[in-house]
C-alpha positions as CSV (number, residue, x, y, z in Angstrom):
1,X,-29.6,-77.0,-12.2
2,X,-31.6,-74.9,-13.8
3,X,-31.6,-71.7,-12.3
4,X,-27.7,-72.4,-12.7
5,X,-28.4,-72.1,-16.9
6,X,-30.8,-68.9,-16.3
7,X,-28.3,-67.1,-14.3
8,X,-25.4,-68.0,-16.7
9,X,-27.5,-67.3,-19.7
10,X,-28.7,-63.8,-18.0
11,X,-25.3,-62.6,-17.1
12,X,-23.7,-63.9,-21.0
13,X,-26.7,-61.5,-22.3
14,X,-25.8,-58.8,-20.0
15,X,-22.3,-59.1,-20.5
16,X,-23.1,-58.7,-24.4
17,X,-25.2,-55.2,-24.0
18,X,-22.1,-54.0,-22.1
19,X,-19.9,-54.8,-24.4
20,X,-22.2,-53.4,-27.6
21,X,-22.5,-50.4,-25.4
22,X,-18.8,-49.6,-24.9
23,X,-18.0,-50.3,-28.7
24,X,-20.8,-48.0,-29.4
25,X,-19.6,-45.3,-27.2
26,X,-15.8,-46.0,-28.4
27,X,-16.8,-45.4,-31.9
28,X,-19.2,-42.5,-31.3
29,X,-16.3,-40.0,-30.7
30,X,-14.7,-38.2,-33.4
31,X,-11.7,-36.2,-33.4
32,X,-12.1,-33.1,-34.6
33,X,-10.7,-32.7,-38.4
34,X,-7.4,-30.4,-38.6
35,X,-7.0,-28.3,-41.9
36,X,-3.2,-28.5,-43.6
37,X,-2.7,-24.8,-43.8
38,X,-3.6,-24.4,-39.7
39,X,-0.7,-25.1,-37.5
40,X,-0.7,-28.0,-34.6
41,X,0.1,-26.6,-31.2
42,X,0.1,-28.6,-28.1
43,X,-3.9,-28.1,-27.0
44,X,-4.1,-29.7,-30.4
45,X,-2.0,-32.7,-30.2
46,X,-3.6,-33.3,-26.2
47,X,-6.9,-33.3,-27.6
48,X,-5.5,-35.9,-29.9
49,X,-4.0,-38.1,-27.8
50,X,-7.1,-38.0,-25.2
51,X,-9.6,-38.6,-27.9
52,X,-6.8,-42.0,-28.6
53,X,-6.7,-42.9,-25.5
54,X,-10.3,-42.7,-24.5
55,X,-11.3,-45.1,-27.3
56,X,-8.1,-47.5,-26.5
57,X,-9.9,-47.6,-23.1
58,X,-13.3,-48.2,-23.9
59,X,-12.1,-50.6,-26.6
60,X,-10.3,-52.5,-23.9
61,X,-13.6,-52.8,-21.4
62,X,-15.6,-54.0,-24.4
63,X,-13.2,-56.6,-25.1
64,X,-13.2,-57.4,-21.6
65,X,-17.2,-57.7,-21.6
66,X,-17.1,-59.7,-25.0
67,X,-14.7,-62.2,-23.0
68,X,-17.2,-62.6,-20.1
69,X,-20.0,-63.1,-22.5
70,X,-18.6,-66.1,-23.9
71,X,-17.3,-67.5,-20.8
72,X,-20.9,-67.0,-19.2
73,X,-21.9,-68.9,-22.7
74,X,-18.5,-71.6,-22.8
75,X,-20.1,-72.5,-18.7
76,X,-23.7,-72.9,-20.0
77,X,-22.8,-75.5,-22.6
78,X,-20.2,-77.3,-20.3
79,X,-23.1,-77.3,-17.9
80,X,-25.8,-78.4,-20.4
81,X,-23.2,-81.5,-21.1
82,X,-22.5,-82.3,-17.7
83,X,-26.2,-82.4,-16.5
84,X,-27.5,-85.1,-17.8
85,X,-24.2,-87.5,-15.9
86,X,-25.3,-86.1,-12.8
87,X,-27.6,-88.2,-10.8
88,X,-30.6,-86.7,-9.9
């Protein structure tokens, strides 16, 4: 039982780098600044939309790895309860 708790408390810290990771990485990218007296043209607004979408998407995975962790941590407790009803 317990290399059950190191492998569920290995993968919840794992799970936690990746998620610090991607939220690092999603809020590393800037979108470069557009003056009021320059004029938008398409290259412009794509650029936009890219930067938008590439930070929705590593926003997403993050969220996704911040889920695992505390499923990998929700197991370890339920099995840290259970253990001690099982006969050994």
């Amino acid at each position: 039982m317990s290399a059950l708790f190191v492998v569920l408390d290995l993968a919840a810290i794992a799970a936690s780098f990746v998620a610090a990771a991607l939220w690092y990485r999603a809020g590393s990218g800037t979108v470069r600044r557009i003056s009021r007296f320059e004029t938008l043209d398409h290259a412009d607004l794509n650029r936009m939309v890219v930067a938008m979408n590439r930070a929705a998407i590593l926003n997403r995975r993050a969220a996704l790895a911040s889920a695992a962790a505390a499923i990998c941590f929700a197991l370890r407790f339920a099995a840290s309860l259970a253990a001690p009803a099982l006969p050994i």
